[in-house]
N, C-alpha and C positions, 0 to 999 in steps of 0.2 A: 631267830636270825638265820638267815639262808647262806650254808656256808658256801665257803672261794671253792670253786671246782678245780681241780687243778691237773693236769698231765704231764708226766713222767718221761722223757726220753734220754736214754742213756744205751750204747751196745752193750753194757755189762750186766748181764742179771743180778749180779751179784751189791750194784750201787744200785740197782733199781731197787731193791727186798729191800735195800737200808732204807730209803727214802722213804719208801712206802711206810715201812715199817715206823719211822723218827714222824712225819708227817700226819700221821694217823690218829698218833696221841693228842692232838689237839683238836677242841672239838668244831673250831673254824673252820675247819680244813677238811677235803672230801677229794681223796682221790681217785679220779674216774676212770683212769686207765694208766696204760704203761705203751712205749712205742721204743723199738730197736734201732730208728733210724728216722729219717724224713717223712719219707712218703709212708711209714707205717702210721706216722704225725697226720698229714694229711688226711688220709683214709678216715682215720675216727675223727680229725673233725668235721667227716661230712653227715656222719653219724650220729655225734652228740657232742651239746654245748660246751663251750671249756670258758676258765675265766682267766686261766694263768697258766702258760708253758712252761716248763721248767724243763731245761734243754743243754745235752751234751756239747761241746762243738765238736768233737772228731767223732766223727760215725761213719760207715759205709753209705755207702748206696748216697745216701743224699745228706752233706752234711747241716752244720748248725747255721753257717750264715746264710747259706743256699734258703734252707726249710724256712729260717726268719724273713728274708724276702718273699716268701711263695705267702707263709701265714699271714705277714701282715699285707699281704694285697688280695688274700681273699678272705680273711679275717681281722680286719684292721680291731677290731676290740679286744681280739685275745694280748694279754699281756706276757709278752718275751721275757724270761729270766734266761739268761746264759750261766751253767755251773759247768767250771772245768777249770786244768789244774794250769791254763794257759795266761800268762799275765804280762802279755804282751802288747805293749800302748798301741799301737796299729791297729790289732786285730779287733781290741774295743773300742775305739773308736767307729771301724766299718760299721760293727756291728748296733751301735747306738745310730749311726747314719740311716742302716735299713729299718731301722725301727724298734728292736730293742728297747726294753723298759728295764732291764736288770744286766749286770755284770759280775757274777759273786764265783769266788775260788773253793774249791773243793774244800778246802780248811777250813771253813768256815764252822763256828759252832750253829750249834740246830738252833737256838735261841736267835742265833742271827740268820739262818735260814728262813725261819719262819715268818718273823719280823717281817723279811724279806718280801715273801709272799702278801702280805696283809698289806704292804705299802704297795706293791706294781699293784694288788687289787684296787687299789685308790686314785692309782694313776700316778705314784709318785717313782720317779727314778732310784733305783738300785745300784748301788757299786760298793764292791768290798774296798775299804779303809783308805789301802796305800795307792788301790790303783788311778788315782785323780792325779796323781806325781806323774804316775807310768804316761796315762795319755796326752799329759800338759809337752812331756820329753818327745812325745812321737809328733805330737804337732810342730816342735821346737827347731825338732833334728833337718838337716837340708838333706840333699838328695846326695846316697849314696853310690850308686851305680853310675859307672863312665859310659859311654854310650857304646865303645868298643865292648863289654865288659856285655850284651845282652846278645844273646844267641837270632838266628835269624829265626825269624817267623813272621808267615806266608799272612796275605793279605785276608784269608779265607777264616786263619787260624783268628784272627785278631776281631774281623767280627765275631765269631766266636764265643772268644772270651766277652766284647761290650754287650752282647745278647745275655751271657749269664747273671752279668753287674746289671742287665736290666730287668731281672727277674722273669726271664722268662725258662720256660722247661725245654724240657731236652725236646719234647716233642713240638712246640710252639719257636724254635729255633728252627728244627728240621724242616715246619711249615713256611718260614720267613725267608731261609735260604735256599728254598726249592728243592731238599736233600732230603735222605733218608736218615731215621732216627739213629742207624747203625753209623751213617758217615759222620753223624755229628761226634759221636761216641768215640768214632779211631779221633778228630781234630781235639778231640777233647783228652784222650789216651797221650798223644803226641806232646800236646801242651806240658802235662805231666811231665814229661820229660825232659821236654827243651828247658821250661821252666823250674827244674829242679822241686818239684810240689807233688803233694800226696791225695788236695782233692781241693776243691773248689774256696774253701777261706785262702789257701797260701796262694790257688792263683790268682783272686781278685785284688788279693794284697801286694801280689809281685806287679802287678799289671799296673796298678796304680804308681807304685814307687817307678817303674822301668817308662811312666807316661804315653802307655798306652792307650789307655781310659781318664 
């Protein structure tokens, strides 16, 4: 039997060694690599086949819901598992939107990690236990924010953000608004801020709630 190939991305060395480590003892299981972030993701899948990502959401440089839109529009068969300690109805939701195949919390025992893996290999959807509650509540919830209540942001910023919700890259954005990679970088710096967000899930997620996108 040819086993699930599977890649690794987490910023933490120290969750990667576990996983690899927890992961390895089963003989289904083959893991091909490890990535620090996105576009370390990227990178090696132009290099070699993957059958199952299993992916941080909070990373640098390029985070998890970002890399799940990019993978599955140039790898639509790799199978997205999100692990992370976030369990937030919104954020799984997006994330099942872009394509995501899995949704499982750090907590999780390896027996159900692994499971885990062998079912996205199948093609079957992944979610830890409670969070089917979490995202019934977030599609439930009406809209929070008053409109006085949203900072202003500029006409320029706001395509923007609908270029990121469309998957596209920083550089394929810079081509679309006739700008440079670096000006995209300050509207995207700026958003940050106005937006009160650390990196591209909580702005697609604000943007959405605030009905921008």
């Amino acid at each position: 039997m040819e086993k699930i190939k599977v890649l690794l991305a987490d910023d933490h060395q120290i969750m990667l060694d576990g996983l690899k480590a927890i992961l390895s003892k089963d003989k289904s299981i083959h893991v091909v690599g490890t990535a620090n972030h996105g576009l370390e993701v990227l990178e090696f899948l132009k290099k070699e086949p993957v059958d199952v990502l299993l992916l941080d959401l909070q990373m640098p440089v390029m985070d998890g819901l970002e890399t799940t839109m990019h993978v599955k529009k140039s790898y639509p068969d790799v199978q997205v598992i999100m692990l992370t300690t976030n369990d937030e109805g919104s954020i799984i939701t997006s994330l099942f939107k872009v394509g995501a195949t899995g949704y499982l919390l750090k907590n999780a025992s390896k027996e159900y990690l692994i499971q885990g893996i062998k079912d996205a290999f199948e093609g079957k959807k992944v979610l830890s236990p409670h969070l089917t509650e979490k995202m019934i509540e977030s599609l439930s919830e009406g809209p929070k924010i008053k409109p006085g209540d949203i900072p202003k942001i500029t006409k320029r910023e706001i395509e923007v953000v609908k270029l990121i919700a469309q998957e596209l890259t920083t550089q394929e954005i810079a081509d679309a608004l006739f700008v440079s990679t670096n000006t995209v970088a300050t509207h995207k710096r700026n958003l940050f801020v106005k937006m009160d967000v650390k990196n591209s899930v909580g702005m697609v997620k604000k943007a959405v709630d605030w009905g921008l996108i």
